[in-house]
mmCIF entry with sequence, helices, sheets and N, C-alpha, C, O atoms, coordinates in Angstrom:
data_MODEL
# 
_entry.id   MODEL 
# 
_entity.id                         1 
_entity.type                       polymer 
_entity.pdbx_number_of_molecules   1 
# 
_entity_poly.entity_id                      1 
_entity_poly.type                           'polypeptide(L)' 
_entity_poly.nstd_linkage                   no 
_entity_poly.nstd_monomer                   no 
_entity_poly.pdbx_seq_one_letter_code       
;(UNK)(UNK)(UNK)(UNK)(UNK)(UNK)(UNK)(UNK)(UNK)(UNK)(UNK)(UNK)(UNK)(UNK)(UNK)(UNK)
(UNK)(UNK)(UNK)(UNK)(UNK)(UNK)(UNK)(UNK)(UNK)(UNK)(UNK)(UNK)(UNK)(UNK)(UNK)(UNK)
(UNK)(UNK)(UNK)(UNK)(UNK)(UNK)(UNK)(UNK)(UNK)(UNK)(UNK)(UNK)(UNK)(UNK)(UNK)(UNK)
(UNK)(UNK)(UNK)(UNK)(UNK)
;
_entity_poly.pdbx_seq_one_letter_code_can   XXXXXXXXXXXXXXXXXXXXXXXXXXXXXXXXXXXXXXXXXXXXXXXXXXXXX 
_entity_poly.pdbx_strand_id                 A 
# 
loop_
_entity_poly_seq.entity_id 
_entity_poly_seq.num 
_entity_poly_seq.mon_id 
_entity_poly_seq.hetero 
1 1  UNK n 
1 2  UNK n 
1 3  UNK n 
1 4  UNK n 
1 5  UNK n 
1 6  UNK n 
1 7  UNK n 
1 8  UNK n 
1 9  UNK n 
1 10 UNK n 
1 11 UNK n 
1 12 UNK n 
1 13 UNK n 
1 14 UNK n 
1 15 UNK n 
1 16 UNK n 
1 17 UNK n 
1 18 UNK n 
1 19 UNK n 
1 20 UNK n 
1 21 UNK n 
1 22 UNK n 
1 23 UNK n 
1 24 UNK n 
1 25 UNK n 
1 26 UNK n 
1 27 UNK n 
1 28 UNK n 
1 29 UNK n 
1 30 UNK n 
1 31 UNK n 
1 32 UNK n 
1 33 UNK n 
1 34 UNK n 
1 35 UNK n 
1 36 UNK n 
1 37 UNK n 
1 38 UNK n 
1 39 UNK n 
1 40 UNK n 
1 41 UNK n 
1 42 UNK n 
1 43 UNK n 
1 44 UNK n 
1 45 UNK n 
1 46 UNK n 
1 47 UNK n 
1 48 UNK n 
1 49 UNK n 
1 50 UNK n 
1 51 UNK n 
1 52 UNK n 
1 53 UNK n 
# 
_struct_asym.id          A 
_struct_asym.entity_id   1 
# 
loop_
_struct_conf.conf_type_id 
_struct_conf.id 
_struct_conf.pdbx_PDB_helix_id 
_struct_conf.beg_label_comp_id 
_struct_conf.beg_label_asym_id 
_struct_conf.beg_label_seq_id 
_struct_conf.pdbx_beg_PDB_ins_code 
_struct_conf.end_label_comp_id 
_struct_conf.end_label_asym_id 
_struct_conf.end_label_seq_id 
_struct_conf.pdbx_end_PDB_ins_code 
_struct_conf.beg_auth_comp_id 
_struct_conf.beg_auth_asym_id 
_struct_conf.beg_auth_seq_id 
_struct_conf.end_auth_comp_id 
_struct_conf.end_auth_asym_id 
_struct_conf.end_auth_seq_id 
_struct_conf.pdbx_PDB_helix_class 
_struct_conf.details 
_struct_conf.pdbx_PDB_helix_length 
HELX_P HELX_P1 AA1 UNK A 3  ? UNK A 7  ? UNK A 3  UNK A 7  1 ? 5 
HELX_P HELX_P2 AA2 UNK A 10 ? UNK A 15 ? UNK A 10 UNK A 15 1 ? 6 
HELX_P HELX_P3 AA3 UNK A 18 ? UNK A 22 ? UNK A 18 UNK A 22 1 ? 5 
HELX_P HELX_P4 AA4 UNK A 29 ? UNK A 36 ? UNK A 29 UNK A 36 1 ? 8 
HELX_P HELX_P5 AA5 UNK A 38 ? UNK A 41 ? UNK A 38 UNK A 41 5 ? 4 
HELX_P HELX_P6 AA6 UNK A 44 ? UNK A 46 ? UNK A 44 UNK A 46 5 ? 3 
# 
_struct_conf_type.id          HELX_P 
_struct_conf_type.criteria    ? 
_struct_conf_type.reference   ? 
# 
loop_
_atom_site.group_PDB 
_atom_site.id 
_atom_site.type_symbol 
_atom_site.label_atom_id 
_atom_site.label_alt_id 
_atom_site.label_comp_id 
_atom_site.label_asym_id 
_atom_site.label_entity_id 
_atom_site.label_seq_id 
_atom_site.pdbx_PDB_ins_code 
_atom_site.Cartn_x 
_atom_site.Cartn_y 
_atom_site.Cartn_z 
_atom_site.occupancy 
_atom_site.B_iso_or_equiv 
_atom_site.pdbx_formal_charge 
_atom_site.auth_seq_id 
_atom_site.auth_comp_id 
_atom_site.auth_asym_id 
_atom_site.auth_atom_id 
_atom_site.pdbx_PDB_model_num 
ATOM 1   N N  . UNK A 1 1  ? 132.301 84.040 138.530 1.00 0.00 ? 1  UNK A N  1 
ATOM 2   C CA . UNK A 1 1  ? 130.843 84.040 138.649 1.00 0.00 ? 1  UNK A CA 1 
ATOM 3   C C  . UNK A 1 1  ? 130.282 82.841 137.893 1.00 0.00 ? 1  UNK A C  1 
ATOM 4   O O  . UNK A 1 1  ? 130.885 82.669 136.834 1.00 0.00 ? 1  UNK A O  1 
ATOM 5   N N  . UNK A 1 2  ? 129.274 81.931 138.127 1.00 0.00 ? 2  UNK A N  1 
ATOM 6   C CA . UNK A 1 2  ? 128.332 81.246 137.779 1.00 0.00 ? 2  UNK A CA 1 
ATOM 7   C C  . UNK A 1 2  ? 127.493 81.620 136.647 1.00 0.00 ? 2  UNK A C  1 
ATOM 8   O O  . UNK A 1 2  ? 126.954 82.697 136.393 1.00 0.00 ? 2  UNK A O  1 
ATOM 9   N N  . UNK A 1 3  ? 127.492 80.700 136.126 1.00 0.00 ? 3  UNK A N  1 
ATOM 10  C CA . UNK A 1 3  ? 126.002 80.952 134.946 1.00 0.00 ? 3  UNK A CA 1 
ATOM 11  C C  . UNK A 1 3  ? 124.863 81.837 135.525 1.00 0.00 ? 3  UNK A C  1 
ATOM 12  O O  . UNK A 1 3  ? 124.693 82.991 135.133 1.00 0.00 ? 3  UNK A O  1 
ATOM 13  N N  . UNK A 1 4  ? 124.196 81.329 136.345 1.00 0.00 ? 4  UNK A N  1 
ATOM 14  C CA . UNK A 1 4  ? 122.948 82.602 136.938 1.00 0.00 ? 4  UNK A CA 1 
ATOM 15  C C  . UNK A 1 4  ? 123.358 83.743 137.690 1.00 0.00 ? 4  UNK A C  1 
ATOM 16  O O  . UNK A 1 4  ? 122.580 84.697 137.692 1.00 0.00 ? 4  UNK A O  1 
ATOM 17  N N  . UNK A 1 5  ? 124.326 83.826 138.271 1.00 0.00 ? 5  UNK A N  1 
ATOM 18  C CA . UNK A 1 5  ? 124.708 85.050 138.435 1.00 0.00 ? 5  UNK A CA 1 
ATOM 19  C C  . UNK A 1 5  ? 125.246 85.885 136.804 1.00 0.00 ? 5  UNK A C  1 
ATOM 20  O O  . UNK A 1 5  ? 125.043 87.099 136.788 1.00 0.00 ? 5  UNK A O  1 
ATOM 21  N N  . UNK A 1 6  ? 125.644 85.504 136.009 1.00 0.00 ? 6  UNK A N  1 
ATOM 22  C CA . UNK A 1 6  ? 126.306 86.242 134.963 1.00 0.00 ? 6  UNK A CA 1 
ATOM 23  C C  . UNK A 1 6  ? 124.780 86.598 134.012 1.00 0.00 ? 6  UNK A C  1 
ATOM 24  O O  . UNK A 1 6  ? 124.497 87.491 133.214 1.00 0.00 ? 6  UNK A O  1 
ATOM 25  N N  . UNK A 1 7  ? 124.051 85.461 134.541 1.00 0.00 ? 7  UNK A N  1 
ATOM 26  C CA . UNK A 1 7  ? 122.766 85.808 133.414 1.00 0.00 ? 7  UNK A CA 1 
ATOM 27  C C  . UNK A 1 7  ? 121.800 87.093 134.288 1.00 0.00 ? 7  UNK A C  1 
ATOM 28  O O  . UNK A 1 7  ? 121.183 87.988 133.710 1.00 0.00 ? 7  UNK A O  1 
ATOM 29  N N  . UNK A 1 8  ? 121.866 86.909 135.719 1.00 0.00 ? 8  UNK A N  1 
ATOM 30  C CA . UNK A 1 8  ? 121.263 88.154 136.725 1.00 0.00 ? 8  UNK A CA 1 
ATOM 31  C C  . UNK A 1 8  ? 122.070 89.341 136.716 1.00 0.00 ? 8  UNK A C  1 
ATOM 32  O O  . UNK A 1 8  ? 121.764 90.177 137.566 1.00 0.00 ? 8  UNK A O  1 
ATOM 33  N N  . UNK A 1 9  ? 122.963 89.592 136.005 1.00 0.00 ? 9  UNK A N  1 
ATOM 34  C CA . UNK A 1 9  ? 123.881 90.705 136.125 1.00 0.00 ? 9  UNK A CA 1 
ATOM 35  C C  . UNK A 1 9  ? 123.000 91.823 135.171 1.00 0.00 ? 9  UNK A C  1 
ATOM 36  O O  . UNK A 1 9  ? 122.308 91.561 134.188 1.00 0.00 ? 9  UNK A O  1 
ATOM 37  N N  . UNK A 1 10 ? 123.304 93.373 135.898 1.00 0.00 ? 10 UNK A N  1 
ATOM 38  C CA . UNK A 1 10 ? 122.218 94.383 134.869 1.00 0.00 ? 10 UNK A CA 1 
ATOM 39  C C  . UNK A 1 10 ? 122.788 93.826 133.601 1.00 0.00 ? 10 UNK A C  1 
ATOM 40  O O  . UNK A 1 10 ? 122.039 93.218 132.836 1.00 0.00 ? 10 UNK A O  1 
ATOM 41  N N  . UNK A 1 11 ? 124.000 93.981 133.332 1.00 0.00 ? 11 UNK A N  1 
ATOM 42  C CA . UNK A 1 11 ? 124.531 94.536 131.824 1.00 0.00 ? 11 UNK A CA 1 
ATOM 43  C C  . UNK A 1 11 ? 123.593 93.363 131.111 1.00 0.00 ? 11 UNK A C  1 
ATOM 44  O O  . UNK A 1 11 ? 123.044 93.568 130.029 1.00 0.00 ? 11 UNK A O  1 
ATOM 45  N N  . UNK A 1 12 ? 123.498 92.379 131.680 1.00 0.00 ? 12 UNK A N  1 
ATOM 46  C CA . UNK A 1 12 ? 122.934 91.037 130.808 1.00 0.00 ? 12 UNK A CA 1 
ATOM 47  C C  . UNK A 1 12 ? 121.317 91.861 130.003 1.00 0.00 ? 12 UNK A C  1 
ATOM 48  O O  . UNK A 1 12 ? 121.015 92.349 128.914 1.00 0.00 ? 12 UNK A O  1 
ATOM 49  N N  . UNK A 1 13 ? 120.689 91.623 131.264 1.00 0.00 ? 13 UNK A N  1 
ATOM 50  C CA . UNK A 1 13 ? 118.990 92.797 131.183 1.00 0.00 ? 13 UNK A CA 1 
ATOM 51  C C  . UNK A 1 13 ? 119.514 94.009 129.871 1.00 0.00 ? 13 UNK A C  1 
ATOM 52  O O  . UNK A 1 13 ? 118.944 94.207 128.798 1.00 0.00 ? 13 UNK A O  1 
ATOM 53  N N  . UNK A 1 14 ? 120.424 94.498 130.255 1.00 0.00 ? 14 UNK A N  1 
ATOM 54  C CA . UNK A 1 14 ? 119.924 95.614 129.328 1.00 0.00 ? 14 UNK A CA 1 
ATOM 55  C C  . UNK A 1 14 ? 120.148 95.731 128.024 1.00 0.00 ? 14 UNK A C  1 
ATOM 56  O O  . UNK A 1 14 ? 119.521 96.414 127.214 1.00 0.00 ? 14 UNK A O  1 
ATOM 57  N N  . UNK A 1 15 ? 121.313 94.854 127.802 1.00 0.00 ? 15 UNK A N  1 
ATOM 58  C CA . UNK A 1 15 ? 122.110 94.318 126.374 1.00 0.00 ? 15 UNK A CA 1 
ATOM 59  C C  . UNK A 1 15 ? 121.192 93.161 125.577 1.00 0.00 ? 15 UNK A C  1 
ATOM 60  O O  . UNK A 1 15 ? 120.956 93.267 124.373 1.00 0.00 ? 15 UNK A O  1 
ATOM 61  N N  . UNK A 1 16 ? 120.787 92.233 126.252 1.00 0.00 ? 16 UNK A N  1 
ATOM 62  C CA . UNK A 1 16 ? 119.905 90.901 125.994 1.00 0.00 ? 16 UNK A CA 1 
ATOM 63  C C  . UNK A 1 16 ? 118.143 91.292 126.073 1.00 0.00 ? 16 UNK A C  1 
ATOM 64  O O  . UNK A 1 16 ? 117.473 90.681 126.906 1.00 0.00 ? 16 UNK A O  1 
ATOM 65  N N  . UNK A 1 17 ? 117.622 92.089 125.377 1.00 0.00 ? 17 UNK A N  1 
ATOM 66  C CA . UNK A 1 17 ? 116.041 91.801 125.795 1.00 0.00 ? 17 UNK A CA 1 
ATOM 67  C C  . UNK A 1 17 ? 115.090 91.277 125.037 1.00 0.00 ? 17 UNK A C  1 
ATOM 68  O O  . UNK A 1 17 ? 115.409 90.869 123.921 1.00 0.00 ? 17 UNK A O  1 
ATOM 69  N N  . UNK A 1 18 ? 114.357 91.225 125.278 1.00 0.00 ? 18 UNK A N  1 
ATOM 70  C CA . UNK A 1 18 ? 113.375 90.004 124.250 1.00 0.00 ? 18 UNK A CA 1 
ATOM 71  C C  . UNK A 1 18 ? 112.892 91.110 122.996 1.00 0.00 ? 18 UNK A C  1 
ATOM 72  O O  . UNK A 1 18 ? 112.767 90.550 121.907 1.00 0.00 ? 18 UNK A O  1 
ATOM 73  N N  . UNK A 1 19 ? 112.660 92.314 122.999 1.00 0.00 ? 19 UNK A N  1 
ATOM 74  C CA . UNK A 1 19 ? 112.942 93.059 121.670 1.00 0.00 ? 19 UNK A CA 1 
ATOM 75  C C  . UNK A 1 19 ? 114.139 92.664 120.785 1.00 0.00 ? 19 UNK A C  1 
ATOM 76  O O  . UNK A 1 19 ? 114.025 92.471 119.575 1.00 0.00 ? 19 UNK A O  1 
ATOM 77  N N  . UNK A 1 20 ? 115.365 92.550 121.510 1.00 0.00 ? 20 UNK A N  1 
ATOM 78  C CA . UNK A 1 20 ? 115.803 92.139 120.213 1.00 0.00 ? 20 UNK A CA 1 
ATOM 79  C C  . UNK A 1 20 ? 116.255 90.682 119.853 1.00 0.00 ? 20 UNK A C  1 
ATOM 80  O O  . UNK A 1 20 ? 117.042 90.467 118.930 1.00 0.00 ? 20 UNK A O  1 
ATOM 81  N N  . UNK A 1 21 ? 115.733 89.725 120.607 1.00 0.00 ? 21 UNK A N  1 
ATOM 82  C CA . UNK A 1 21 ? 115.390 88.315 120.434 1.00 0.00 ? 21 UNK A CA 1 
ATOM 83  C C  . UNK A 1 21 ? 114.907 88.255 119.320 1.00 0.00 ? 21 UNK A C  1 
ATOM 84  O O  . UNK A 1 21 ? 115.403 87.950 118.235 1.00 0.00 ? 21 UNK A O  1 
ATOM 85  N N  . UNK A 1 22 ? 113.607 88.650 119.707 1.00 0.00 ? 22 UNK A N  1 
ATOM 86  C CA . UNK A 1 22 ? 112.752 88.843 118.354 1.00 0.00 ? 22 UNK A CA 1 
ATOM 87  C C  . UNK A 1 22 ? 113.137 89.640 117.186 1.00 0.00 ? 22 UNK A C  1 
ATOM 88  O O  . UNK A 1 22 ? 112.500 89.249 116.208 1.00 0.00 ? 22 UNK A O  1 
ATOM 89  N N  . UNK A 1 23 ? 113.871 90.531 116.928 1.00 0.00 ? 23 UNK A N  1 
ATOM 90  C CA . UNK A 1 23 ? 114.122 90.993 116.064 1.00 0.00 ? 23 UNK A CA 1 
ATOM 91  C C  . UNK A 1 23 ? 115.237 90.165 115.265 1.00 0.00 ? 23 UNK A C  1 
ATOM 92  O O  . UNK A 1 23 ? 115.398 90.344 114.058 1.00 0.00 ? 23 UNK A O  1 
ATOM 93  N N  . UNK A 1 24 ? 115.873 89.400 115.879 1.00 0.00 ? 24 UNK A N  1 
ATOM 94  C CA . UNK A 1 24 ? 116.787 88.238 115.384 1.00 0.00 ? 24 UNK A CA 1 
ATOM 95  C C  . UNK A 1 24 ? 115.981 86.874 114.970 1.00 0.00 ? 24 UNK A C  1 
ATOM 96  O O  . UNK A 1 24 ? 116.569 85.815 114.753 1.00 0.00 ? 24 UNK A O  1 
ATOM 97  N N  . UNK A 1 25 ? 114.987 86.986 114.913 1.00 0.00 ? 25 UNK A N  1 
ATOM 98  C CA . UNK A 1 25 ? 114.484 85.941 114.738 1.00 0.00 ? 25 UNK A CA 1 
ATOM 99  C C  . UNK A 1 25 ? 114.297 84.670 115.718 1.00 0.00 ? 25 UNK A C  1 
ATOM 100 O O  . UNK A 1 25 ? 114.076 83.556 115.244 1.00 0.00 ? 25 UNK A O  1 
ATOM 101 N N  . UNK A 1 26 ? 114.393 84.889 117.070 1.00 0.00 ? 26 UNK A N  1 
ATOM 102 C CA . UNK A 1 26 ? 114.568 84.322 118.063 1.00 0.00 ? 26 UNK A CA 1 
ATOM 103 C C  . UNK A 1 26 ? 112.631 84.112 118.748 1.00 0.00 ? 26 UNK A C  1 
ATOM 104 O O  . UNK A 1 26 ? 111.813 85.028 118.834 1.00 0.00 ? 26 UNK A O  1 
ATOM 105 N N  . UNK A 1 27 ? 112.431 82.794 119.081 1.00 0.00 ? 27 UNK A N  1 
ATOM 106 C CA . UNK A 1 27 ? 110.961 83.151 119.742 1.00 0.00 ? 27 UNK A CA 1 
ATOM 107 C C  . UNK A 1 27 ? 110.330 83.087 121.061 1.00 0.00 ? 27 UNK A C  1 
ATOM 108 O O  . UNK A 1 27 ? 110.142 81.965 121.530 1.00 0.00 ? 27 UNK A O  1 
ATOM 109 N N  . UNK A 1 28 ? 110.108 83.728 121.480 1.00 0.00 ? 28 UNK A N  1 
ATOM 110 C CA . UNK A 1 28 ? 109.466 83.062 122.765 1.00 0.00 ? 28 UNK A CA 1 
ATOM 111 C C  . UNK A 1 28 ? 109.047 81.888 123.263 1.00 0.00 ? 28 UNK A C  1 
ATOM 112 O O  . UNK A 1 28 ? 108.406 81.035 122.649 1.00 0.00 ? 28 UNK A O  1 
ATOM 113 N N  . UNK A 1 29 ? 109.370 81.850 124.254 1.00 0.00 ? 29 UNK A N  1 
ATOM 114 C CA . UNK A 1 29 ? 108.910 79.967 124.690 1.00 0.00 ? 29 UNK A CA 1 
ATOM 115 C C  . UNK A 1 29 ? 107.717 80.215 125.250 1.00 0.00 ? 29 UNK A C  1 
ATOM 116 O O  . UNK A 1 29 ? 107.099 79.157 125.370 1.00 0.00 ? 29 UNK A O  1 
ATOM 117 N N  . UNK A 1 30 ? 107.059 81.232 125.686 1.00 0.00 ? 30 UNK A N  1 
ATOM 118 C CA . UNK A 1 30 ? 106.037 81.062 125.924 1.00 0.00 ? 30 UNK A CA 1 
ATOM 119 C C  . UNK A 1 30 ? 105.361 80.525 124.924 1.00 0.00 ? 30 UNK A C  1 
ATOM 120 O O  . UNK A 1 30 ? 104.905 79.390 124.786 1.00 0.00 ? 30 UNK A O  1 
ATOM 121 N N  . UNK A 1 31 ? 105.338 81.664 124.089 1.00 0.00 ? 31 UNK A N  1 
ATOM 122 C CA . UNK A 1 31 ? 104.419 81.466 122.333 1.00 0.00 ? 31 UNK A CA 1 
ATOM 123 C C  . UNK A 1 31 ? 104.245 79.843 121.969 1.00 0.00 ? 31 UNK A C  1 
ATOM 124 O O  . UNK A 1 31 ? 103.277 79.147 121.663 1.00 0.00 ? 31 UNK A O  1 
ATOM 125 N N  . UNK A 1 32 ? 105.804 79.573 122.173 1.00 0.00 ? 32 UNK A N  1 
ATOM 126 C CA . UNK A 1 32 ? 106.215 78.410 121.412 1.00 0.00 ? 32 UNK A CA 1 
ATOM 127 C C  . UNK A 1 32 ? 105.377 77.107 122.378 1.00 0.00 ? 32 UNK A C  1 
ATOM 128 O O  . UNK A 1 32 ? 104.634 76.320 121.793 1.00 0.00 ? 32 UNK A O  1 
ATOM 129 N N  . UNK A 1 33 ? 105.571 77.027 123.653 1.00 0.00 ? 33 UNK A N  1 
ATOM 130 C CA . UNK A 1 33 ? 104.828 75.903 124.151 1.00 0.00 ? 33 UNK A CA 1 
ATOM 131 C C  . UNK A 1 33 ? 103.142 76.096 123.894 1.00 0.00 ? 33 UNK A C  1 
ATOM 132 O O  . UNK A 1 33 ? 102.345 75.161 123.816 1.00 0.00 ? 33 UNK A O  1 
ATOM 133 N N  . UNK A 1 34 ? 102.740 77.860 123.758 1.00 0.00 ? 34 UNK A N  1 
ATOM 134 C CA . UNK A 1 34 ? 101.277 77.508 123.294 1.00 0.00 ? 34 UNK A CA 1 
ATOM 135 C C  . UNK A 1 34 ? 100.698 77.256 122.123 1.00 0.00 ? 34 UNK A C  1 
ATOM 136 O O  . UNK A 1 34 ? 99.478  77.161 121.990 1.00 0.00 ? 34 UNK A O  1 
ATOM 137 N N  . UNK A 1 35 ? 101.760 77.097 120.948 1.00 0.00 ? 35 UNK A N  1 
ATOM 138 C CA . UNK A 1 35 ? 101.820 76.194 119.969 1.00 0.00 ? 35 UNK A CA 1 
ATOM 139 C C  . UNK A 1 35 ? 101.465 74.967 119.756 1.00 0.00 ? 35 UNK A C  1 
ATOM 140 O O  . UNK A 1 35 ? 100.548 74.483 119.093 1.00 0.00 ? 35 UNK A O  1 
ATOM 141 N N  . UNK A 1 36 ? 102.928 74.165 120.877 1.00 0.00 ? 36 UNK A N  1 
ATOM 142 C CA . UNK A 1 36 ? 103.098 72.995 120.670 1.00 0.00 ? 36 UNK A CA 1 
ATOM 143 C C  . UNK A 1 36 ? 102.050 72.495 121.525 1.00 0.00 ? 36 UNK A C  1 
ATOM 144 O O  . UNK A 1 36 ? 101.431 71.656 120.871 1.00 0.00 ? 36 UNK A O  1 
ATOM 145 N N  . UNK A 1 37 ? 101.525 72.627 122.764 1.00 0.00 ? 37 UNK A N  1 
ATOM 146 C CA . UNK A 1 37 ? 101.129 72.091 123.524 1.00 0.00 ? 37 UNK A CA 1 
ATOM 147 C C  . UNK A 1 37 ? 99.553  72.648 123.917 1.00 0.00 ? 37 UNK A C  1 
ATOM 148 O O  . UNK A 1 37 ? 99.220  72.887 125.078 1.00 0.00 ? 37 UNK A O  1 
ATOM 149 N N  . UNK A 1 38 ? 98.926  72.760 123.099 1.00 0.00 ? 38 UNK A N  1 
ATOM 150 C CA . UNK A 1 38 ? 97.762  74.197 123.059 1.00 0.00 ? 38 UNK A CA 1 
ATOM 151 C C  . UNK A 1 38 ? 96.396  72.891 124.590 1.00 0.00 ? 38 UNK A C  1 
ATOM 152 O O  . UNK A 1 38 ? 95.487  73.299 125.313 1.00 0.00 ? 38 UNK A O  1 
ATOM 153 N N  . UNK A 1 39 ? 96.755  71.952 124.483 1.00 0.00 ? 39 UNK A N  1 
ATOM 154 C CA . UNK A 1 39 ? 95.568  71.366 125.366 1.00 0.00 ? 39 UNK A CA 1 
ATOM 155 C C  . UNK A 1 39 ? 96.374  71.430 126.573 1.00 0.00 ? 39 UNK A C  1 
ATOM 156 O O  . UNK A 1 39 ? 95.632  71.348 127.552 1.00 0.00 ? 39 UNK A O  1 
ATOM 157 N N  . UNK A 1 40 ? 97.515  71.538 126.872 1.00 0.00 ? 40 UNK A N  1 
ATOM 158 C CA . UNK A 1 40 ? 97.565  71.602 128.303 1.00 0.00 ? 40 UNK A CA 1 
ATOM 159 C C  . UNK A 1 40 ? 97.601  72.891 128.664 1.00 0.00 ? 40 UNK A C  1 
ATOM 160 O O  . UNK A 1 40 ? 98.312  73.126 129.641 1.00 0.00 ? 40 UNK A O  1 
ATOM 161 N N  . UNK A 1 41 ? 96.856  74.111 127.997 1.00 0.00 ? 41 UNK A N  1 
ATOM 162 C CA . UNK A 1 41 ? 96.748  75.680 128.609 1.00 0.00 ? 41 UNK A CA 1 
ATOM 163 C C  . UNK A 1 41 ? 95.315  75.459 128.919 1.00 0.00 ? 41 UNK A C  1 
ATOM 164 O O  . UNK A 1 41 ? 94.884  76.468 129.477 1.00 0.00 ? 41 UNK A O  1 
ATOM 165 N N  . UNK A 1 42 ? 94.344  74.489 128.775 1.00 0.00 ? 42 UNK A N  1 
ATOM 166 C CA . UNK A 1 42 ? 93.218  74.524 129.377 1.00 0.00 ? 42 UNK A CA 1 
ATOM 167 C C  . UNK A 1 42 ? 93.286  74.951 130.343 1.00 0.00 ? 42 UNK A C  1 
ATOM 168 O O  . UNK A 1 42 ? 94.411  75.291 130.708 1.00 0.00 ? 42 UNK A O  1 
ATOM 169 N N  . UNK A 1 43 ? 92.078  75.172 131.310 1.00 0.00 ? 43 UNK A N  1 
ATOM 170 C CA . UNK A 1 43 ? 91.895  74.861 132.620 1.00 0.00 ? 43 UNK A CA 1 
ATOM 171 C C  . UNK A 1 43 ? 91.571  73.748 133.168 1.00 0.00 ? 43 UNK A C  1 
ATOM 172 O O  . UNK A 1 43 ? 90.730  73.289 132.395 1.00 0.00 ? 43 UNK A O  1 
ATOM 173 N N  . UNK A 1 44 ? 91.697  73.071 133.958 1.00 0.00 ? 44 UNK A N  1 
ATOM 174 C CA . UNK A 1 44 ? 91.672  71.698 134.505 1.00 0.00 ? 44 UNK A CA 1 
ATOM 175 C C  . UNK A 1 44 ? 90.781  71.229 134.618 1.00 0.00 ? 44 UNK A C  1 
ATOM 176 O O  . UNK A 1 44 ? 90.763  70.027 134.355 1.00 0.00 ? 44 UNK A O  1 
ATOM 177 N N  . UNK A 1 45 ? 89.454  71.923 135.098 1.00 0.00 ? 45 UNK A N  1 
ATOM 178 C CA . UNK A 1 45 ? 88.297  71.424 135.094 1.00 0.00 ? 45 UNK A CA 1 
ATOM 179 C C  . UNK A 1 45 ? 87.322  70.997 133.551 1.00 0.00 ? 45 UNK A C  1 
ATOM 180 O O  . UNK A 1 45 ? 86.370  70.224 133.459 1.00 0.00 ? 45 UNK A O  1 
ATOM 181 N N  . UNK A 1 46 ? 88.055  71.908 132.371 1.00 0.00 ? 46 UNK A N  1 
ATOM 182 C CA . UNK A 1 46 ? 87.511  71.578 131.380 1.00 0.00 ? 46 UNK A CA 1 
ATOM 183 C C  . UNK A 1 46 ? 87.984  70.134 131.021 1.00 0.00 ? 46 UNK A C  1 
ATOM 184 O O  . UNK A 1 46 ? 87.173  69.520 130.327 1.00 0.00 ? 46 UNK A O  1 
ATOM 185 N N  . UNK A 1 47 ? 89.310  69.358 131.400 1.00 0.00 ? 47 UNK A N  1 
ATOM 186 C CA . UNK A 1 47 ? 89.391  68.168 131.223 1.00 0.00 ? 47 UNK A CA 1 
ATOM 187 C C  . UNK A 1 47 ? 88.709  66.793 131.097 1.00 0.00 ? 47 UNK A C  1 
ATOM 188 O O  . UNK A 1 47 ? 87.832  66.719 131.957 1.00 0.00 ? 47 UNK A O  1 
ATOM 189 N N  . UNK A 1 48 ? 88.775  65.760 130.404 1.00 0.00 ? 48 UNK A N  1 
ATOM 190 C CA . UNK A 1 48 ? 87.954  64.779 130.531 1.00 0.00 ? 48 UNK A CA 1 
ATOM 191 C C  . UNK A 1 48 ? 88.218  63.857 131.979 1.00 0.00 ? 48 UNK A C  1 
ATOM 192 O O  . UNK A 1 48 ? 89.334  63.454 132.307 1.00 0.00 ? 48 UNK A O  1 
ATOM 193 N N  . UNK A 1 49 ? 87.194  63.658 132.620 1.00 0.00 ? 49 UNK A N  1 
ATOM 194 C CA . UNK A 1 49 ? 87.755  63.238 134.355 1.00 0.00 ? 49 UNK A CA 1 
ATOM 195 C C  . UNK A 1 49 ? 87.715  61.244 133.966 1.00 0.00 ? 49 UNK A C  1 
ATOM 196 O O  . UNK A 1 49 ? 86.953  60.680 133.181 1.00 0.00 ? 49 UNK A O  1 
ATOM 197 N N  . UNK A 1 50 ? 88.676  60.682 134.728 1.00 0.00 ? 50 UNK A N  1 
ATOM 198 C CA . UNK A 1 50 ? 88.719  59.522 134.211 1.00 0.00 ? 50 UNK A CA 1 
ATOM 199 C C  . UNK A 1 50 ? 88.565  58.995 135.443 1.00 0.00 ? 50 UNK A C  1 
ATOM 200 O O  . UNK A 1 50 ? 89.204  59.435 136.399 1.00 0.00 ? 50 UNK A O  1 
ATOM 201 N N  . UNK A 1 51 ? 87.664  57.955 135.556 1.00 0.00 ? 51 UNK A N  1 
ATOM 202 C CA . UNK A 1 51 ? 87.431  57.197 137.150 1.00 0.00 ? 51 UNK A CA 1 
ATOM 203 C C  . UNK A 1 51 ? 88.320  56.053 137.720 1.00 0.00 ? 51 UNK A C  1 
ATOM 204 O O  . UNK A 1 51 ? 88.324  55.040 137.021 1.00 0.00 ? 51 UNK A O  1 
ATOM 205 N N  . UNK A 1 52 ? 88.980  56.019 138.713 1.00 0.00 ? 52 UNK A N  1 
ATOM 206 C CA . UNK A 1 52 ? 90.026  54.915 138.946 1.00 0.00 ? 52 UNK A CA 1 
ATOM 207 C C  . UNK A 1 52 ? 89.813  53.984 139.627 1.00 0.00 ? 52 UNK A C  1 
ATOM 208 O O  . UNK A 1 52 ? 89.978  54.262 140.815 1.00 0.00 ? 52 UNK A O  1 
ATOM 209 N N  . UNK A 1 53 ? 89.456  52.778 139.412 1.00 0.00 ? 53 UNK A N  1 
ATOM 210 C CA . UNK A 1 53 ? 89.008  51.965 139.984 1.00 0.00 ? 53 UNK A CA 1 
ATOM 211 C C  . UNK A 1 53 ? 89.616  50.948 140.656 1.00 0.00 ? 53 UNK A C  1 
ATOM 212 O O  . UNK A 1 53 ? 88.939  50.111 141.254 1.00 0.00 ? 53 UNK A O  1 
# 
């Protein structure tokens, strides 16, 4: 089996879940890119529009 199949397998889901990620000290990448990257979760229209000439 392949990497994504071995990572889509139940046993993976039920052994691996983000409860105990976190409880290891492990973080979410969501969290983590709205950390690092907090201006590109705007919405687009709040952006500054730049004219191309």
């Amino acid at each position: 089996m392949g990497g994504w199949a071995v990572a889509q397998s139940p046993i993976m889901r039920t052994t691996i879940t983000l409860q105990r990620l976190a409880k290891r000290g492990y973080e979410s990448m969501l969290t983590y890119y709205s950390t690092v990257a907090p201006q590109l979760n705007e919405p687009l229209y709040t952006r500054p529009v730049r004219t191309v000439v």
